[in-house]
C-alpha positions as CSV (number, residue, x, y, z in Angstrom):
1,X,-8.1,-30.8,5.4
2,X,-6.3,-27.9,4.1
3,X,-7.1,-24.4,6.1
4,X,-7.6,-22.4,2.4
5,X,-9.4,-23.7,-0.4
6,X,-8.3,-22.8,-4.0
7,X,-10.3,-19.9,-4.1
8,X,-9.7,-18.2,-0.3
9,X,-5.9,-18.6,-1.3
10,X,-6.3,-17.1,-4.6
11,X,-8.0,-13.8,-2.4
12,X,-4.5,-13.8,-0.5
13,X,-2.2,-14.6,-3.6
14,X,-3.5,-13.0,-6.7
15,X,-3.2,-9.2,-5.3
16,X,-0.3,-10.1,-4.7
17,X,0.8,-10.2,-8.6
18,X,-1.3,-10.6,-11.5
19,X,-4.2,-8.6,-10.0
20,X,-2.3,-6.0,-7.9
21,X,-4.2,-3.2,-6.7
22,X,-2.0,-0.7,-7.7
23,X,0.1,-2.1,-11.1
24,X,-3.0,-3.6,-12.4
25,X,-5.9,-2.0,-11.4
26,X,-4.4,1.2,-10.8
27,X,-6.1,2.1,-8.1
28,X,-4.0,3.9,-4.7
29,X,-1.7,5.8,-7.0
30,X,-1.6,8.8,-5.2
31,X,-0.2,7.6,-1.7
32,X,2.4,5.7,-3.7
33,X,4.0,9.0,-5.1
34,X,3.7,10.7,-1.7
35,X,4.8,9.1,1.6
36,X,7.3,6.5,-0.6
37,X,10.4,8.7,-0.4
38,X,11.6,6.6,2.8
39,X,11.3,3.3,2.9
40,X,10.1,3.1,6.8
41,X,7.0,5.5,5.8
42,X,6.2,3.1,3.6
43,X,6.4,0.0,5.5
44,X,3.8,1.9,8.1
45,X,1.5,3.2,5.8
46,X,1.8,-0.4,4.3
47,X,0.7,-1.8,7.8
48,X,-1.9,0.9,8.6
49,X,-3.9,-0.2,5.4
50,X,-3.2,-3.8,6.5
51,X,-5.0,-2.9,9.5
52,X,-7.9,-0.6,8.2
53,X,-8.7,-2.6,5.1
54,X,-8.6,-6.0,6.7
55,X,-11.0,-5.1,9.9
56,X,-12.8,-2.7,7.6
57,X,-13.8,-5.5,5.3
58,X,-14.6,-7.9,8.3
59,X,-16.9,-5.2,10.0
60,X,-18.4,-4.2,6.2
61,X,-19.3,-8.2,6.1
62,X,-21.0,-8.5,9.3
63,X,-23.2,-5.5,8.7
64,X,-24.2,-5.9,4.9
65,X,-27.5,-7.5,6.0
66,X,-28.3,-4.3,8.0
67,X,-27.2,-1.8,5.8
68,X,-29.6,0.2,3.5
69,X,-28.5,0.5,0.4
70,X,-28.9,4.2,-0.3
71,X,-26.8,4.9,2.9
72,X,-24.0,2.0,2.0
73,X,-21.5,4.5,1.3
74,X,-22.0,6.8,4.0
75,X,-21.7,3.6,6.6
76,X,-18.4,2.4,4.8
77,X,-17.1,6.2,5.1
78,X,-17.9,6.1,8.9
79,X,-16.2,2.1,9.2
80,X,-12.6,3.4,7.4
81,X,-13.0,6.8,9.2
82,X,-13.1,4.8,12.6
83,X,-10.1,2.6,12.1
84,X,-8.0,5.5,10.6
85,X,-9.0,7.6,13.8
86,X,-7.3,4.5,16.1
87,X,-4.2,4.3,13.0
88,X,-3.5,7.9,13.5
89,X,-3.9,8.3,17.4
90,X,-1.3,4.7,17.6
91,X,1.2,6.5,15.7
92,X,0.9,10.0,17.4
93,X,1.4,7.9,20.7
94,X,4.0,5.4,19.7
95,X,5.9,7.2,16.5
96,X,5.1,10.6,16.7
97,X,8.0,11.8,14.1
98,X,7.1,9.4,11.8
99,X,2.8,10.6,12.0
100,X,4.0,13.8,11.5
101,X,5.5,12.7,8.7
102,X,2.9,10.8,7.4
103,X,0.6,13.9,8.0
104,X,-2.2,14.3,5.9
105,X,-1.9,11.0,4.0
106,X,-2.8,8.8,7.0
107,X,-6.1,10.8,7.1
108,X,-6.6,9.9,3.3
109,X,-6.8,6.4,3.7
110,X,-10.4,6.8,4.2
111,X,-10.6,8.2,0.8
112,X,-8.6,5.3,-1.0
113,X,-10.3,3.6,-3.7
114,X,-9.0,0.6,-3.1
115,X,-10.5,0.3,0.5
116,X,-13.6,2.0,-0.4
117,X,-14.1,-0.6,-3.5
118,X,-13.3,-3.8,-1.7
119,X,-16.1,-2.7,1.1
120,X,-18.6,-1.9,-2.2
121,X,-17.6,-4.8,-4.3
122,X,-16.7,-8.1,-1.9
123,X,-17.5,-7.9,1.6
124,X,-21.1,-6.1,0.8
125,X,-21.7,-9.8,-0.7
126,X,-19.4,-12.0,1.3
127,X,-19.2,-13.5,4.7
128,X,-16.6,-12.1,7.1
129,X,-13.7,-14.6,7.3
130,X,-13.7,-14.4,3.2
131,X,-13.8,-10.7,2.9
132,X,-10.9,-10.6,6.3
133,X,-9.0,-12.6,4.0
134,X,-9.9,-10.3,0.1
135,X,-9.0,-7.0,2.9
136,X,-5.4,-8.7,3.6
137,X,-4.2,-10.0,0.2
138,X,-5.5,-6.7,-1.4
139,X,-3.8,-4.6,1.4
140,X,-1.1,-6.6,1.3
141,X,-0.2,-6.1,-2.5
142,X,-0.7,-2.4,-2.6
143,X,1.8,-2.6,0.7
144,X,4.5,-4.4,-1.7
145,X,4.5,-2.0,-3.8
146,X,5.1,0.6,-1.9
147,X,7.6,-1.1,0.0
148,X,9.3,-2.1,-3.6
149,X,9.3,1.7,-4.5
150,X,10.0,3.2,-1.4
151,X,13.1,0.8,-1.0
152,X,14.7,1.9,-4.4
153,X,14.0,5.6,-3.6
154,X,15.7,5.9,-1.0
155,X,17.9,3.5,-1.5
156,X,19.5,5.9,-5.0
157,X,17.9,9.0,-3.8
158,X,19.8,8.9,0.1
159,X,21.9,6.5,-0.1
160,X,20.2,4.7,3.5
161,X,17.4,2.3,4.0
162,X,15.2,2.8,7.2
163,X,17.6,5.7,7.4
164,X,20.4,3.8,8.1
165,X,23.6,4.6,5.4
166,X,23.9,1.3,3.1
167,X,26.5,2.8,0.2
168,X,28.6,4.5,2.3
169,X,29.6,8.0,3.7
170,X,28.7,10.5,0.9
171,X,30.6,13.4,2.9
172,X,34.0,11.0,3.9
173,X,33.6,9.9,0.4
174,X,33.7,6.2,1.8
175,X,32.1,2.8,0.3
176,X,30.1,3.7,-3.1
177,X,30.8,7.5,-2.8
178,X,34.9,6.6,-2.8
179,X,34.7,6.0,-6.7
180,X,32.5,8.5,-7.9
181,X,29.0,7.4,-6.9
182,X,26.3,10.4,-6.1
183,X,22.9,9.8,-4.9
184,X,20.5,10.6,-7.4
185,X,18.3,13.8,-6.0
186,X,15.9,13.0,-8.4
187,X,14.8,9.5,-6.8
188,X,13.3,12.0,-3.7
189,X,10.6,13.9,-5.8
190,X,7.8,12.4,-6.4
191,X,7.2,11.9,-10.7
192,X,10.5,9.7,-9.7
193,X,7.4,7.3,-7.4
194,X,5.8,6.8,-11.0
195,X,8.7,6.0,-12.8
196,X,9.5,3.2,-10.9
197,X,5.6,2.4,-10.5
198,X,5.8,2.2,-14.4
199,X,9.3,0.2,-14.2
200,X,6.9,-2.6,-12.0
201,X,4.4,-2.5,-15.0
202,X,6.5,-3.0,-17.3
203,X,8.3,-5.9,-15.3
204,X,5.1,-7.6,-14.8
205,X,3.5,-7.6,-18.1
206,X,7.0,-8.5,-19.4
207,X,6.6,-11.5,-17.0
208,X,3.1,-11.9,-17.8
209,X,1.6,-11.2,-21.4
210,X,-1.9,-12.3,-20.5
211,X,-1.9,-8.6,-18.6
212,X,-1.3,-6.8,-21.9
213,X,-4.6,-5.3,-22.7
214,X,-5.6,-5.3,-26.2
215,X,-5.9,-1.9,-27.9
């Protein structure tokens, strides 16, 4: 007997691509111009949703019988704001660098639509190991993406990945830099985060027509 059925893998797969949070539903835009300028800030904030979103949705599940429905939102506010609280006091205690320069934008992942409309739209009406698995595939797209953006930013915009130099030596003029290469400045600012956001769009529905909406 297989451990997913056709539709609980479809809740891990399909964020993955053809319904991605972010290049399809456009939803979590707003972290992905801000923290992606290194590629190790994204692969955190990546796991922190991971971590709220999936237990989120699993604690959302188990209390949807209990919750009254003109306080739904309020409960769901006080769930993410819980698990963000534990995100941000791990990192203060094990990467304090990197939460301060996450900063503010850990603390916004209680206001992220994406988190905030999984909770209202499938684990108010599913049972928990279903809405654990809708919290991981979701999470886990909008984590590709950044990933995928954060890796080409700083890729061209520093020349390094995880801060490690990958081109070359830009001041000894060695590797990429010895014929001419310059990192591109421009990669580091954030209107560079949508570009390459709209580069994956374009990709996609290149790949995919059926995502084309009709006008």
């Amino acid at each position: 007997m297989a451990l997913l059925s056709k539709k609980d893998t479809s809740l891990l797969l399909d964020p993955l691509a053809d319904n991605n949070p972010i290049t399809i539903q456009v939803l979590g835009i707003c972290s992905a111009l801000a923290i992606t300028a290194e590629l190790k800030a994204s692969i955190v904030m990546a796991i922190s949703v991971l971590f709220v979103m999936g237990l989120g949705n699993v604690v959302i599940a188990l209390m949807r019988d209990l919750i009254p429905s003109k306080i739904r939102i309020i409960v769901q506010l006080i769930v993410v704001a819980s698990l963000v609280i534990i995100v941000d006091q791990v990192l203060k205690a094990f990467a304090y660098e990197l939460s301060k320069t996450l900063s503010v934008f850990v603390g916004l992942i209680i206001t992220n639509c994406i988190i905030m409309g999984r909770f209202e739209a499938f684990a108010l009406g599913n049972g928990p190991y279903r809405s654990f698995l809708d919290g991981i595939g979701n999470a886990a797209g909008y984590g590709l993406i950044l990933i995928i953006v954060g890796f080409f930013r700083e890729l061209l915009g520093s020349g390094t990945l995880l801060g490690i130099p990958v081109l070359g030596d830009p001041i000894a003029k060695t590797g990429l830099y010895s014929i001419g290469y310059e990192n591109n400045g421009f990669m580091l600012l954030s209107p560079m985060a949508l570009i390459v956001v709209g580069i994956i769009i374009w990709v996609q529905r290149s790949r995919n027509r059926a995502l084309i909406e009709e006008n």
